[in-house]
MOPAC internal coordinates of N, CA, C and O (Angstrom, degrees):
PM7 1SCF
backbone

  N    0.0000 0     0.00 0     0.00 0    0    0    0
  C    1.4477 1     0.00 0     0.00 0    1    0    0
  C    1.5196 1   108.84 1     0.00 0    2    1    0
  O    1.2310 1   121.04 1   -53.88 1    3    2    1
  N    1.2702 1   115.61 1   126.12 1    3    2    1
  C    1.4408 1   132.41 1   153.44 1    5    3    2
  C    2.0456 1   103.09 1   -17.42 1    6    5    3
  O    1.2310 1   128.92 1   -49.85 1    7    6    5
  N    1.0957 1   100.42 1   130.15 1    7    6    5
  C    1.8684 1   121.92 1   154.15 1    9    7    6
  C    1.5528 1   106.01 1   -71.71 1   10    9    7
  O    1.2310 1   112.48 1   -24.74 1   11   10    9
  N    1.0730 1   131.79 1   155.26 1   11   10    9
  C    1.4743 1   133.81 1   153.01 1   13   11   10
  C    1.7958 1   100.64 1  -166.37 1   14   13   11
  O    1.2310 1   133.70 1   -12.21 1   15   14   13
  N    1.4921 1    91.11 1   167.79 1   15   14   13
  C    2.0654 1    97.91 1  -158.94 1   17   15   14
  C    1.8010 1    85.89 1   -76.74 1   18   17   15
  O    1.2310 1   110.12 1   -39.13 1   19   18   17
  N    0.9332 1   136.16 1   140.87 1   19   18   17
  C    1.4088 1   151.84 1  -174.90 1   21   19   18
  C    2.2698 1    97.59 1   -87.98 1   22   21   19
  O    1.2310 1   121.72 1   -28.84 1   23   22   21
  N    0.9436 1   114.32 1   151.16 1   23   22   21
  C    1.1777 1   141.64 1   166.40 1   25   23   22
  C    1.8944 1   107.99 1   -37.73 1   26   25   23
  O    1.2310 1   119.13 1   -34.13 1   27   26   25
  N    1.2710 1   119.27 1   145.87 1   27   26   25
  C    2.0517 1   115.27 1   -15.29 1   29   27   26
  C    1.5781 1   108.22 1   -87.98 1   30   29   27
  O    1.2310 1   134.14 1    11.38 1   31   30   29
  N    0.9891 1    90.27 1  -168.62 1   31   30   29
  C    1.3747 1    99.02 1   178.17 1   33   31   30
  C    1.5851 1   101.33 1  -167.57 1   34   33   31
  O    1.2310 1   118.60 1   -49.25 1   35   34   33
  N    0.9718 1   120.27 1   130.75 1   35   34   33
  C    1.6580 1   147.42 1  -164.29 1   37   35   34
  C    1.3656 1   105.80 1   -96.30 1   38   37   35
  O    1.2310 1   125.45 1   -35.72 1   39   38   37
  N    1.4053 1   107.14 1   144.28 1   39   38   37
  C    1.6559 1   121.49 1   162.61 1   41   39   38
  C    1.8578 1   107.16 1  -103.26 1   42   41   39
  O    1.2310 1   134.27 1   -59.03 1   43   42   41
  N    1.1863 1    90.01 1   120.97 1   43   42   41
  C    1.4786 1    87.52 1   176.01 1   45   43   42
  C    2.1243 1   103.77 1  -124.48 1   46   45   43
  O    1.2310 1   135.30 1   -58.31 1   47   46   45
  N    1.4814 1    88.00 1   121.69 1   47   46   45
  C    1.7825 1    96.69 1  -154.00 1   49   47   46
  C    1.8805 1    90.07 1   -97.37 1   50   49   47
  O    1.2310 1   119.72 1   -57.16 1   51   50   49
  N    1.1072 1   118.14 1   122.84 1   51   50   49
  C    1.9538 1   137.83 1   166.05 1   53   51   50
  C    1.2413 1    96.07 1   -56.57 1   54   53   51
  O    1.2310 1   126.08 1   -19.75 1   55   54   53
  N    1.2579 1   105.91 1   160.25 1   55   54   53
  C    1.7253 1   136.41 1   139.40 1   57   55   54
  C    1.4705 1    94.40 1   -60.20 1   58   57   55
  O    1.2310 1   100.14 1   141.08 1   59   58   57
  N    1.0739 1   153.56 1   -38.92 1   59   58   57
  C    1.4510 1   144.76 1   162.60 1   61   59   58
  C    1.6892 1   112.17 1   -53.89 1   62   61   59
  O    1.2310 1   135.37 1   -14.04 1   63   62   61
  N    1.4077 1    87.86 1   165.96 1   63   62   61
  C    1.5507 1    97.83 1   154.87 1   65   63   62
  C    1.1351 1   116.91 1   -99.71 1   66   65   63
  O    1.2310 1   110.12 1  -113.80 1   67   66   65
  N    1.3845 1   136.15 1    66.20 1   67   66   65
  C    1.8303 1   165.61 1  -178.65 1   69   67   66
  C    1.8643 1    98.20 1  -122.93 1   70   69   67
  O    1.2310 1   128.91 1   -37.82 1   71   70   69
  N    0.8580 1   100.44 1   142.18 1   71   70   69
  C    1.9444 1   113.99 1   154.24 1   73   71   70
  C    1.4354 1   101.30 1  -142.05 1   74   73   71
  O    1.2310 1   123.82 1   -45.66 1   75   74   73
  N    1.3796 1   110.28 1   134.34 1   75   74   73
  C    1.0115 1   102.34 1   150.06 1   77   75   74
  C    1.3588 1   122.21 1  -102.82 1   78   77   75
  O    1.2310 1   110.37 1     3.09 1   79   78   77
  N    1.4609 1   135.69 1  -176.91 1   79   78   77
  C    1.1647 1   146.54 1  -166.78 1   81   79   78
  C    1.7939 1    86.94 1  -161.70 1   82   81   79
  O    1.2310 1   133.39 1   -72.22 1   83   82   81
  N    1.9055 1    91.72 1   107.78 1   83   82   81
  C    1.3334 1   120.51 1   171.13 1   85   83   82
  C    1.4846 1   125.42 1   -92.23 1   86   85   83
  O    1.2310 1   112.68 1  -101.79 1   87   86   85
  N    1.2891 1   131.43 1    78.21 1   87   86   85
  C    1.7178 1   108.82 1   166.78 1   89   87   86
  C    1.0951 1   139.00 1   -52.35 1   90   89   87
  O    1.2310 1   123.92 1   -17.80 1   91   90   89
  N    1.5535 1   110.09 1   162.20 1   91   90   89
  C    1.4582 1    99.37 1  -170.33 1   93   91   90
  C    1.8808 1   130.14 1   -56.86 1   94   93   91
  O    1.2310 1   132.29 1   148.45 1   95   94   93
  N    1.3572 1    93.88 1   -31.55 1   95   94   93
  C    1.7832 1    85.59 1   160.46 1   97   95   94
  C    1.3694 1   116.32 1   -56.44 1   98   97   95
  O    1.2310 1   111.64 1   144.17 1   99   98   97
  N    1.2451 1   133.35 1   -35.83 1   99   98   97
  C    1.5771 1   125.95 1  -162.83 1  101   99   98
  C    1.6708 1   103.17 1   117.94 1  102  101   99
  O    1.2310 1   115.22 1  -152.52 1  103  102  101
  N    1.2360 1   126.67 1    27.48 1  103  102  101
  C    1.3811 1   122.10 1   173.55 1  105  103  102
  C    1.3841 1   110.71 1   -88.36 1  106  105  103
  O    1.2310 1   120.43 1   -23.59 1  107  106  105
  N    1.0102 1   116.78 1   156.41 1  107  106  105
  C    1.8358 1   118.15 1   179.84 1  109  107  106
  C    1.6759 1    99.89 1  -129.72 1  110  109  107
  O    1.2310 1   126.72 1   -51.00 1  111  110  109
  N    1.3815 1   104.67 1   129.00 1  111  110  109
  C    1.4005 1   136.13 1   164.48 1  113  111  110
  C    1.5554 1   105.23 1   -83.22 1  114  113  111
  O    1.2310 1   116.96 1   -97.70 1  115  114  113
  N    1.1858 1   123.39 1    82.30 1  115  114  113
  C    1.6550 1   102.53 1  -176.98 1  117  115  114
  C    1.7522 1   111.48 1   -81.89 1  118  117  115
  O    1.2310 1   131.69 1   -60.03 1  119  118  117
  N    1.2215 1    95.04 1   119.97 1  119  118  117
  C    1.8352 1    81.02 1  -178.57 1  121  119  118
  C    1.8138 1    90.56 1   -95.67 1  122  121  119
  O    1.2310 1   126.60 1   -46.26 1  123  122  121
  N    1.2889 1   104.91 1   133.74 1  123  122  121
  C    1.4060 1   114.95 1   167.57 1  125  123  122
  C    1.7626 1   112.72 1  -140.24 1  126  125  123
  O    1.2310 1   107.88 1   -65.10 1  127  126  125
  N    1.1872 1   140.24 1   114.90 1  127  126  125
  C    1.5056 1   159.31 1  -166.23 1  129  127  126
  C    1.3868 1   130.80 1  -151.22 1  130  129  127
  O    1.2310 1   125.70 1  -103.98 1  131  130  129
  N    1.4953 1   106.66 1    76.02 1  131  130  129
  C    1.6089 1   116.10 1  -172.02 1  133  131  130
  C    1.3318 1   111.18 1   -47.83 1  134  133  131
  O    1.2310 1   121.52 1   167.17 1  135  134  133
  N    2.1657 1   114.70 1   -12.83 1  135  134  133
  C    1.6915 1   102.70 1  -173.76 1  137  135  134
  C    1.2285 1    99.42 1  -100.37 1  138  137  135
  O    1.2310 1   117.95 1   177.48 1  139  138  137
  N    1.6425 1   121.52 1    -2.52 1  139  138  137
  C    1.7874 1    77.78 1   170.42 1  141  139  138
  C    1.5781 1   107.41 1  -130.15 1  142  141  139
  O    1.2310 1   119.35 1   -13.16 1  143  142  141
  N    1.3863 1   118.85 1   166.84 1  143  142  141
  C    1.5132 1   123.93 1  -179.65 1  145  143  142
  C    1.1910 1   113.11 1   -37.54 1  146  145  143
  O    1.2310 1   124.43 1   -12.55 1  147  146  145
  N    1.4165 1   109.10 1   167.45 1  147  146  145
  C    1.3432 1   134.17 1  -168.63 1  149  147  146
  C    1.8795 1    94.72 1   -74.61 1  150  149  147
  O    1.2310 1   119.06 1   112.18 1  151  150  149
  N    1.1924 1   119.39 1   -67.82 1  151  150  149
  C    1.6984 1   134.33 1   160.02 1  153  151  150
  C    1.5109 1   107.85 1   -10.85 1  154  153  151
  O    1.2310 1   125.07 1   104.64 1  155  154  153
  N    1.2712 1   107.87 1   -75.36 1  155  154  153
  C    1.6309 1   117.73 1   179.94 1  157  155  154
  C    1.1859 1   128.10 1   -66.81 1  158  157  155
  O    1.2310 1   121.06 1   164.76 1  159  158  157
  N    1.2948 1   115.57 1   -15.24 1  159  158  157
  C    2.0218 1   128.73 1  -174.33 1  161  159  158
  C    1.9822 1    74.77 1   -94.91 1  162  161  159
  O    1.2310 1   120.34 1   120.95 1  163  162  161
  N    1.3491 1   116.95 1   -59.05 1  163  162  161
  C    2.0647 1    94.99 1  -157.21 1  165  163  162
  C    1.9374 1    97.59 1   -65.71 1  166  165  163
  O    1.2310 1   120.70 1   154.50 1  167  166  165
  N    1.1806 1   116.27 1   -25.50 1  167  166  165
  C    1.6016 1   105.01 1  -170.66 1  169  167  166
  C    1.6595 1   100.25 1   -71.55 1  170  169  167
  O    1.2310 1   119.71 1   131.05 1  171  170  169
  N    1.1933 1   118.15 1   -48.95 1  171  170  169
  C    1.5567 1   126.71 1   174.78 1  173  171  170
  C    1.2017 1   122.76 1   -50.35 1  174  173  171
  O    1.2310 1   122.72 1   149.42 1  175  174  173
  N    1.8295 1   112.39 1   -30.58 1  175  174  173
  C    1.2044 1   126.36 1   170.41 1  177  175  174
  C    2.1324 1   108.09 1   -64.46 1  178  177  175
  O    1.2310 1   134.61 1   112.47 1  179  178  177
  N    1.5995 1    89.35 1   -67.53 1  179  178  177
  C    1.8531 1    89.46 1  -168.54 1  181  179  178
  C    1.8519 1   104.66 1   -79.92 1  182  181  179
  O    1.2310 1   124.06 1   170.46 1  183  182  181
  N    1.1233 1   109.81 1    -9.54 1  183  182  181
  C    1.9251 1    85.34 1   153.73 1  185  183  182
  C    1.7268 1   110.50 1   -69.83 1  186  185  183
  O    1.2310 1   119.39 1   143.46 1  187  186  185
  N    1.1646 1   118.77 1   -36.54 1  187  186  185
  C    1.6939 1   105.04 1  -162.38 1  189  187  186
  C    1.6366 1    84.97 1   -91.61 1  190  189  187
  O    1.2310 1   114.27 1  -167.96 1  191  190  189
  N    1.3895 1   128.46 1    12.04 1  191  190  189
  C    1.5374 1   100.42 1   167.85 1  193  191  190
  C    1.7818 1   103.43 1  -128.89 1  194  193  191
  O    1.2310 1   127.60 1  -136.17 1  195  194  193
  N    1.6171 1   102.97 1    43.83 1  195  194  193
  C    1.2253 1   131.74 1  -166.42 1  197  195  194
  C    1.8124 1    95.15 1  -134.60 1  198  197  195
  O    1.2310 1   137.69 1   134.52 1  199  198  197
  N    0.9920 1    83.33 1   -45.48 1  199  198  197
  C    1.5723 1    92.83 1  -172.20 1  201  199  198
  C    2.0396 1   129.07 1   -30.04 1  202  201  199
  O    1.2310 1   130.38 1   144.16 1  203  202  201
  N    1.2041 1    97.58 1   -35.84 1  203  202  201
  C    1.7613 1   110.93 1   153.32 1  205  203  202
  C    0.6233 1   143.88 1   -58.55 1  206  205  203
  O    1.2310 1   120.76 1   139.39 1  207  206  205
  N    1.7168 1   116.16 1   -40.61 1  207  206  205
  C    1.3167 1   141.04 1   165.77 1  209  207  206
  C    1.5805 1   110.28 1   -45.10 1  210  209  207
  O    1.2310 1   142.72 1    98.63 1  211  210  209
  N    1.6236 1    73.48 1   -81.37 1  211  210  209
  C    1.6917 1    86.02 1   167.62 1  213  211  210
  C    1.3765 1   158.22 1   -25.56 1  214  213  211
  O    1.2310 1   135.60 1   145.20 1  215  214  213
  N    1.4194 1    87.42 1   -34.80 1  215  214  213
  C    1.4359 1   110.79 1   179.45 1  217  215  214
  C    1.5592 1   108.07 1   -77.90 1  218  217  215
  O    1.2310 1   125.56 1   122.93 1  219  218  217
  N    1.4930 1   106.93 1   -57.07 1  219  218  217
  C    1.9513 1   131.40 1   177.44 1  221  219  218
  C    1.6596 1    81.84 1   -32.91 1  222  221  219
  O    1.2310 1   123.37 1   101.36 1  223  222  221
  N    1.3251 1   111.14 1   -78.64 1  223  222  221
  C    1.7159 1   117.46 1  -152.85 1  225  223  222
  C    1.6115 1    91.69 1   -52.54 1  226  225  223
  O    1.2310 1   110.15 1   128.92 1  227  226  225
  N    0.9464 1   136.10 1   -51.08 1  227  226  225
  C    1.7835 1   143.82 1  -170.38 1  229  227  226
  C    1.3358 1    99.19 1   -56.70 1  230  229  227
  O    1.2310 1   107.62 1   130.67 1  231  230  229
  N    1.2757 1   140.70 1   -49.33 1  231  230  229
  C    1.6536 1   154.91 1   171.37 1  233  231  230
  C    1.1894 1   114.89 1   -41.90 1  234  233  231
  O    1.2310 1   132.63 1   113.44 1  235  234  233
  N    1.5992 1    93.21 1   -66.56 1  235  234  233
  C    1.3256 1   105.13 1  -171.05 1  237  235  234
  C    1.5025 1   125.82 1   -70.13 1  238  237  235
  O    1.2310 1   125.90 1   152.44 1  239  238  237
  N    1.5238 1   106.26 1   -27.56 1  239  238  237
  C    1.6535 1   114.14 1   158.22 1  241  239  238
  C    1.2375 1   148.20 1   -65.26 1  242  241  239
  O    1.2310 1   128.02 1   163.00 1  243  242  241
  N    1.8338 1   102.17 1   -17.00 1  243  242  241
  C    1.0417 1   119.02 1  -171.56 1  245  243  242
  C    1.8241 1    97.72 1  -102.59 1  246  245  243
  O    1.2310 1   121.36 1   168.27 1  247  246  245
  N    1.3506 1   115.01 1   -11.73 1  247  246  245
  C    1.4968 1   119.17 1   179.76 1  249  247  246
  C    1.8470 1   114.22 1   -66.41 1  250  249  247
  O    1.2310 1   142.14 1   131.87 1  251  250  249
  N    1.5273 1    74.62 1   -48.13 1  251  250  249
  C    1.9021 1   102.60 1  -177.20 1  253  251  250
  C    1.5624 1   125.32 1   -62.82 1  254  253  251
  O    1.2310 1   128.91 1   164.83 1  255  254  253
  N    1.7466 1   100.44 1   -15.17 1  255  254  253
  C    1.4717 1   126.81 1  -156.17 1  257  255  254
  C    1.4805 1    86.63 1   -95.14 1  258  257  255
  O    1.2310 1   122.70 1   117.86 1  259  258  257
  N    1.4925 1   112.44 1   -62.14 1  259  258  257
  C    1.5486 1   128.93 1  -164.75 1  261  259  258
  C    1.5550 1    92.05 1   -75.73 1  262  261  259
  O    1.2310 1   103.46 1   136.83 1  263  262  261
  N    1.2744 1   148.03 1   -43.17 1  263  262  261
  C    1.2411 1   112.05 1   167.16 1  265  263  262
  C    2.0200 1   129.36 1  -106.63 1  266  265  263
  O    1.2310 1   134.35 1  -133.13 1  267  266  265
  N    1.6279 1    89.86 1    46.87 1  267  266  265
  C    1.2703 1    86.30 1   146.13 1  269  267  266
  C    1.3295 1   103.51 1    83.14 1  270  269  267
  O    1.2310 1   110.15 1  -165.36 1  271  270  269
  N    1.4596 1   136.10 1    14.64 1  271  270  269
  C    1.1570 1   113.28 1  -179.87 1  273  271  270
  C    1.9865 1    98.82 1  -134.23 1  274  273  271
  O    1.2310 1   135.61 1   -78.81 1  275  274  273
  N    1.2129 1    87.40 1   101.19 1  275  274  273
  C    1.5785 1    86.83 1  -177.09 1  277  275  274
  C    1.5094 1   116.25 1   -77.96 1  278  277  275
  O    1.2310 1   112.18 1   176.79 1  279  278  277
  N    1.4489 1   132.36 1    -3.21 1  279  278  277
  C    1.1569 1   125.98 1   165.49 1  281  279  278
  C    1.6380 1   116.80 1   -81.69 1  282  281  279
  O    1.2310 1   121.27 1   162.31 1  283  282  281
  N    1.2869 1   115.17 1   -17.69 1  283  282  281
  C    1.6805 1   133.25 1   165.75 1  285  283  282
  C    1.5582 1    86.58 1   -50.33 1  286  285  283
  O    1.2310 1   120.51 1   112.75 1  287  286  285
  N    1.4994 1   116.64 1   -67.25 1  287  286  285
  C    1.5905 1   128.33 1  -142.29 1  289  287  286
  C    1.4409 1    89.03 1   -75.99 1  290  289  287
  O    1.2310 1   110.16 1   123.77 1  291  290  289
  N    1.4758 1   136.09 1   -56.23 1  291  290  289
  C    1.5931 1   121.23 1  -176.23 1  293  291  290
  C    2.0818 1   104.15 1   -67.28 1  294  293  291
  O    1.2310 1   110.88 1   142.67 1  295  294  293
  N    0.5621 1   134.77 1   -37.33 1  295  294  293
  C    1.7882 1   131.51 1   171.94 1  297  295  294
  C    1.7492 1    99.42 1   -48.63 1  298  297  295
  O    1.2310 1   120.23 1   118.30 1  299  298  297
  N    1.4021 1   117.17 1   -61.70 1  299  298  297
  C    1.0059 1   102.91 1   168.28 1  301  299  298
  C    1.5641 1   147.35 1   -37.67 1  302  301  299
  O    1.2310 1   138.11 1   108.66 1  303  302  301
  N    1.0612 1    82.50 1   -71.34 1  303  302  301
  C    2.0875 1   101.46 1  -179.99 1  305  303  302
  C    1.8087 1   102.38 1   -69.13 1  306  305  303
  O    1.2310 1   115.66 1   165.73 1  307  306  305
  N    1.3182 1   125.83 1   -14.27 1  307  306  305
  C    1.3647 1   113.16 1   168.58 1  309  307  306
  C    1.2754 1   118.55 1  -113.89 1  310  309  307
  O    1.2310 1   117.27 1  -175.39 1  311  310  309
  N    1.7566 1   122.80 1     4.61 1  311  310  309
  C    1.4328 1   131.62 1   172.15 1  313  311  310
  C    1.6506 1   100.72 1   -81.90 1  314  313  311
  O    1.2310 1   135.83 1     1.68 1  315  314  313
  N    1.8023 1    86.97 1  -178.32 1  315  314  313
  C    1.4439 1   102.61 1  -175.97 1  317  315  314
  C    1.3358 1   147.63 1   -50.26 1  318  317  315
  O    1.2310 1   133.61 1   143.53 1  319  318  317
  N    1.3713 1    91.30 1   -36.47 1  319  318  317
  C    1.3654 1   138.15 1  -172.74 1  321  319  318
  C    1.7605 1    95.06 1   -67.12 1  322  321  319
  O    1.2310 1   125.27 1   118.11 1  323  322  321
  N    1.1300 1   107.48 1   -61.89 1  323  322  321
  C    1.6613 1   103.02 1  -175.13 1  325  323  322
  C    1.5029 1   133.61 1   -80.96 1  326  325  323
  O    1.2310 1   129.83 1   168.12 1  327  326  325
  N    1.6447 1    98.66 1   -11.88 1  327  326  325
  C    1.4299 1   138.72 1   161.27 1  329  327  326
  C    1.4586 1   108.78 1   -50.84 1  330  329  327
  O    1.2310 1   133.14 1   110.40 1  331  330  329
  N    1.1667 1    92.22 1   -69.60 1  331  330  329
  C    1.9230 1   112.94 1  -178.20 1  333  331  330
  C    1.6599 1   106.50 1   -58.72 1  334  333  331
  O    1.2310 1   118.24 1   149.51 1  335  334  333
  N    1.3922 1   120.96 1   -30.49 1  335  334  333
  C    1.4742 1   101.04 1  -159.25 1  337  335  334
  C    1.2604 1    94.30 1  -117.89 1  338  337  335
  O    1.2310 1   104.51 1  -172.49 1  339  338  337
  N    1.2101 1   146.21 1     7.51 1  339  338  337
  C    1.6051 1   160.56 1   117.81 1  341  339  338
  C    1.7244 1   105.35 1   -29.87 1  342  341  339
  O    1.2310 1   128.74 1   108.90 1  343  342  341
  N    1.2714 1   100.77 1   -71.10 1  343  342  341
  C    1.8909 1   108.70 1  -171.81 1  345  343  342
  C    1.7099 1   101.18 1   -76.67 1  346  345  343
  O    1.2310 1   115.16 1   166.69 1  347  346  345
  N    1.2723 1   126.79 1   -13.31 1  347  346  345
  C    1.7427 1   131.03 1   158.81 1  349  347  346
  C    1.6323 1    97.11 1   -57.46 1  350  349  347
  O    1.2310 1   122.04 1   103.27 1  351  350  349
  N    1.2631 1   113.70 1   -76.73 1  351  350  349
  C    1.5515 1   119.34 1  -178.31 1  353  351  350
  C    1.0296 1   124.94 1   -31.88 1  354  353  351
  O    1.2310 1   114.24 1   130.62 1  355  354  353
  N    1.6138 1   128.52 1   -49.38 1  355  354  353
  C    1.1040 1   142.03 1  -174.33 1  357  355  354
  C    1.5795 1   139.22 1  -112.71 1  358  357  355
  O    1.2310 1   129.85 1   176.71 1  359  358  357
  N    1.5885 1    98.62 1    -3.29 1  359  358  357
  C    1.3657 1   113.54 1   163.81 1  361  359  358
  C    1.8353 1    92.35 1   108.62 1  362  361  359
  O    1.2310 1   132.27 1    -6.57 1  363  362  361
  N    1.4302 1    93.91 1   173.43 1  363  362  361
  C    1.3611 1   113.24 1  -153.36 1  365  363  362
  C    1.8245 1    83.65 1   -90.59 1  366  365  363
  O    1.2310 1   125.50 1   146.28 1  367  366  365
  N    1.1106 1   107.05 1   -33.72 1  367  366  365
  C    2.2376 1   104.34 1   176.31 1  369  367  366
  C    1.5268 1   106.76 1   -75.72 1  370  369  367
  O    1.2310 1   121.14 1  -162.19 1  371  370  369
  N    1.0852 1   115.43 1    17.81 1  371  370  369
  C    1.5273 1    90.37 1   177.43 1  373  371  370
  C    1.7587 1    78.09 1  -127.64 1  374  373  371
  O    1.2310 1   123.71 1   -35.31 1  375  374  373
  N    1.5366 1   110.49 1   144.69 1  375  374  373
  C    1.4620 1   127.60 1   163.80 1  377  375  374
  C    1.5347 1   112.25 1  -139.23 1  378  377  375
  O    1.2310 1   113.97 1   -29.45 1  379  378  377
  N    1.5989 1   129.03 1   150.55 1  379  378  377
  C    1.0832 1   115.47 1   160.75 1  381  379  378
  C    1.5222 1   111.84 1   144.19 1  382  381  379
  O    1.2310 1   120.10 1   180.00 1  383  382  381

């Protein structure tokens, strides 16, 4: 299995059209793309600084699935945890 920098990792949005996407060491992802909107570079930005989250909740569902305990798997996908890294992805206006 693939390595990747583990959670969190922050969107930090310019007076430019730049985002970066900071890991927790202090690395910067600079997303910079004169072709696409301002809209689509910050959503592109906080899914990939969602992306950890995401994965944990994706892990952890598929653990709960394979052994059989489907009330593990509904606690999951409607707790906090998956709440939080859903509304990470998609901004603090989207809920639900």
């Amino acid at each position: 299995m693939s390595s990747y920098t583990p959670a969190p990792w922050t969107v930090d949005g310019l007076v430019t059209r730049d985002l970066d996407v900071i890991s927790p060491d202090g690395r910067i992802a600079m997303i910079d793309c004169d072709d696409i909107d301002a809209d689509t570079l910050e959503a592109n930005a906080r899914l990939i600084s969602a992306a950890p989250e995401l994965l944990a909740v994706l892990q952890d569902v598929r653990e709960a699935w394979l052994a059989g305990r489907m009330g593990d798997v509904e606690g999951i996908l409607t707790g906090d945890v998956c709440i939080e890294a859903i509304t990470k992805a998609l901004g603090d206006s989207h809920h639900g």
